[in-house]
N, C-alpha and C positions, 0 to 999 in steps of 0.2 A: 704332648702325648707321646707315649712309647709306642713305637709300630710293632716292638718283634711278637709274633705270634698273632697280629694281628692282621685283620683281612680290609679295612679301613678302605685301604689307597687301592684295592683291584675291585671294589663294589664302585667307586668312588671313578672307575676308568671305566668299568662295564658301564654305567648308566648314561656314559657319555655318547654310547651310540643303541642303548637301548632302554626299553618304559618300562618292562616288567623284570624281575627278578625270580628265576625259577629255581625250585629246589626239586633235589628227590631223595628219597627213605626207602632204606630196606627197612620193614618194619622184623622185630626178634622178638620171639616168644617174650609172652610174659613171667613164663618161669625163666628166662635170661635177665629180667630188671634185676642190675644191682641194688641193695640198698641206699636211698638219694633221701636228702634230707625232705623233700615232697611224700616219698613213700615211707617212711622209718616208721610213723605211726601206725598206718594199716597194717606193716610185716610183725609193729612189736605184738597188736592186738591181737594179728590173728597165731602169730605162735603160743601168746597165753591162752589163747582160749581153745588151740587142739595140744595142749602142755608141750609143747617142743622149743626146745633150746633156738632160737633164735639163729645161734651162727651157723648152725646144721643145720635148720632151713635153707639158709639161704649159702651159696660158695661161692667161691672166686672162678668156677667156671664160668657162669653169666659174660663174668667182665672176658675172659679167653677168648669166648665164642665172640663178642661182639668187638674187640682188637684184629680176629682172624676173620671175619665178614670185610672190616675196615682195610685189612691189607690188600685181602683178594682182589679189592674194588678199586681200590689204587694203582695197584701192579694192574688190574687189567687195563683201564684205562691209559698207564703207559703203554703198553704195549700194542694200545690201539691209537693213540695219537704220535708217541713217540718222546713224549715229555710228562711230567706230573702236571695235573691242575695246577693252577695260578696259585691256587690257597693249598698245596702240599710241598711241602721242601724235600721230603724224606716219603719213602714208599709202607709207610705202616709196618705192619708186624711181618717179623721173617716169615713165622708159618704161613699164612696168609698170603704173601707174594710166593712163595712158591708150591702153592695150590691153583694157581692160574690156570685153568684150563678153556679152551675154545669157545664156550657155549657161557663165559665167565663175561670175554669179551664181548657177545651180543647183548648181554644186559647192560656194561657201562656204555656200548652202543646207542640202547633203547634210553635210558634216563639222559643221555648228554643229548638227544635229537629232537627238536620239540615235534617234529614232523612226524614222528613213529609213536606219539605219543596216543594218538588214536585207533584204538582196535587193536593195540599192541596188549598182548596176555600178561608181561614181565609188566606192565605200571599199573597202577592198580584202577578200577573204574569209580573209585570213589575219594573224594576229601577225607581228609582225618576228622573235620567237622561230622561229616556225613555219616561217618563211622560211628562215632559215640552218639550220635541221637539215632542210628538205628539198628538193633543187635540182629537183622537179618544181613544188612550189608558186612555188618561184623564175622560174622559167619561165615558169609562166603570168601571176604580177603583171610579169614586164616587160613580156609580150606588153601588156599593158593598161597600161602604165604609157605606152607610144607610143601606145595609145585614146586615155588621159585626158588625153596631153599634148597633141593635136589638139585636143579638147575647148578647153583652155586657152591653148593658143596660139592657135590660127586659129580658135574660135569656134562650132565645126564641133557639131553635133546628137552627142549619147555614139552612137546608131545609126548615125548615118552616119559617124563616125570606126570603129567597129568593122566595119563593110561596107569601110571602104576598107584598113583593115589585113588585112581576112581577104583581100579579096584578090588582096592581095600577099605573103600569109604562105604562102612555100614547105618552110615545118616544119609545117605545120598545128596550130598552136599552139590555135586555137579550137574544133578540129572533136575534139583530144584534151581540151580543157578540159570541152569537153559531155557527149563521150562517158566521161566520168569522173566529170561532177559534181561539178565544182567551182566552177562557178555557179551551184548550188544551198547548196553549202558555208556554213555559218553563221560568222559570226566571231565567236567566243568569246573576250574580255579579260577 
């Protein structure tokens, strides 16, 4: 087997002193999917059927924004342990490492900790499972998905990114979230 690029041999040392494997997702807009051989059918269908050119639907910004999400999150990460992940050799995309700001490092904080993982705003309260069987939870992680992406793009405090979305949220996507409790919501994996 060829190792390069591969992450084999450090899953393969994590498990030797731990039982679970955790991930975590920034999740990106759905107008950011690039074109993937999964999605190529539903983008060709629905440009024919609202007449639009295909490649002008969709651009090569999708893939920018989600190379410059990837850096940010690398570079912060350095910058908070002092090394890249085990599975990064190289720090992602320029732009992206040098948009690193303060409030970049308390998210790759919050995803690397499994201890912060409850009650913490920056992870989400639900599974990706739990997402697609239910379009209320759906709803509320986008609302928050334009929080955290303030957060990370412009550097903005997770409170004052959420003050500035609520408002301007004319579905009152926050004031149903609470009055629901779903920021009390536990995330169960």
């Amino acid at each position: 087997m060829q190792n390069e690029g591969c992450k084999y041999e450090q899953i393969q040392e994590y498990f030797m002193s731990h039982t679970k494997l955790g991930y975590s997702i920034f999740v990106q807009s759905p107008l950011s999917q690039p074109i993937v051989h999964r999605n190529k059918d539903y983008y060709e269908q629905f440009a024919a059927e609202n007449h639009v050119d295909l490649k002008n639907y969709t651009t090569e910004q999708g893939i920018k924004d989600i190379k410059k999400v990837e850096g940010i999150l690398i570079e912060a990460y350095r910058k908070s342990y002092g090394h890249f992940p085990k599975w990064n050799k190289v720090g992602g995309s320029i732009e992206g490492q040098q948009r690193v700001m303060k409030h970049n490092i308390n998210i790759v904080k919050s995803f690397s900790n499994p201890q912060l993982f409850e009650m913490n705003p920056i992870v989400s309260r639900s599974t990706i499972r739990e997402l697609s069987d239910n379009p209320t939870y759906e709803g509320f992680e986008s609302f928050l998905h334009a929080v955290r992406m303030c957060v990370l793009l412009f550097g903005m405090d997770y409170y004052e990114a959420l003050k500035f979305h609520n408002e301007h949220d004319s579905f009152g996507w926050y004031h149903r979230m609470c009055s629901e409790g779903y920021m009390n919501k536990k995330l169960i994996v």
